[in-house]
Wavefront OBJ file of the C-alpha trace (Angstrom):
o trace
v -1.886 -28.556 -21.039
v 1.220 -26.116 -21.494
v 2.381 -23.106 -19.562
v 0.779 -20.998 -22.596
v -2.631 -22.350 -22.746
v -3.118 -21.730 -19.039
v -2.394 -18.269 -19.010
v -4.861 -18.283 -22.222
v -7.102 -19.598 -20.715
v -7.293 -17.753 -17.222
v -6.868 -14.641 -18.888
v -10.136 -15.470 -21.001
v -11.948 -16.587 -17.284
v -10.522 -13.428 -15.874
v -11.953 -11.257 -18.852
v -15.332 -13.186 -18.574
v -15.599 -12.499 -14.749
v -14.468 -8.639 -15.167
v -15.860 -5.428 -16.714
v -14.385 -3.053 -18.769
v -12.925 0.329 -17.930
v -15.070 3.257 -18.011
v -13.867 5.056 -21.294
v -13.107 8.067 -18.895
v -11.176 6.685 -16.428
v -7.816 6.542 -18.066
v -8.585 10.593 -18.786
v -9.514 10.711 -14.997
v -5.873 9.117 -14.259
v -3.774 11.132 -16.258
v -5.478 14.351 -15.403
v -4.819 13.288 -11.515
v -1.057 12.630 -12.606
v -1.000 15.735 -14.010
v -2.561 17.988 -11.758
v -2.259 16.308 -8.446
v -4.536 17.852 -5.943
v -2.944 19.909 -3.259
v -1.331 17.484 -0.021
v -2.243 18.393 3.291
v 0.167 18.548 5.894
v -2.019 15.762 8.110
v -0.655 12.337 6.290
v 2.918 13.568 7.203
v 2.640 15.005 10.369
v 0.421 11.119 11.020
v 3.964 9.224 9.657
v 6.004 11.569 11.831
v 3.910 10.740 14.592
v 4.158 6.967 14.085
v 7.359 7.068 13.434
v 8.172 8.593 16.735
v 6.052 6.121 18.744
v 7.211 3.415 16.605
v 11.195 4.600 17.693
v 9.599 5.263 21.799
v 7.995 1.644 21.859
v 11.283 -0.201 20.695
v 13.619 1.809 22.333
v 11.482 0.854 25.700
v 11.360 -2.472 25.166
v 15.223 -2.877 24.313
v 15.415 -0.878 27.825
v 13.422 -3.316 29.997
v 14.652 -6.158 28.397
v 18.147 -5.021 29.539
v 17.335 -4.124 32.672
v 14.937 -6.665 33.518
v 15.500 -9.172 36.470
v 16.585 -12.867 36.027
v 13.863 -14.933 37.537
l 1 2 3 4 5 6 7 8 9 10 11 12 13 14 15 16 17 18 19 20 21 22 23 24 25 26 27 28 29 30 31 32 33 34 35 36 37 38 39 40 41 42 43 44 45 46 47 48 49 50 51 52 53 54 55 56 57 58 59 60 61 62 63 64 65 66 67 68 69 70 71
């Protein structure tokens, strides 16, 4: 069995198991690529957020680890 007829052939299973696209759907995509729908500022205020806890969290660990007492 070569490299060839494996990809054949799971590529046939795959196509067996799987159903086609709705015709519309590749419209669907490029009309949302197009004409993206307006962003809200709440996703980047979110990753600001997280970012800031993200930078608190290390920051305090890095500080007790220094500061921490020997046993």
């Amino acid at each position: 069995m070569g490299r060839q007829s494996l990809c054949d052939e799971l590529r046939s299973v795959f196509d067996g198991l799987s159903d086609p696209a709705h015709p519309a759907l590749s419209a669907r995509i490029r009309e949302m690529i197009a004409n993206p729908p307006p962003s809200s500022p709440a996703p980047r205020l979110a990753v600001a957020f997280a970012l800031v806890v993200t930078v608190l969290t290390v920051a305090g660990l890095v500080f007790v680890g220094r500061h921490a007492r020997p046993p």
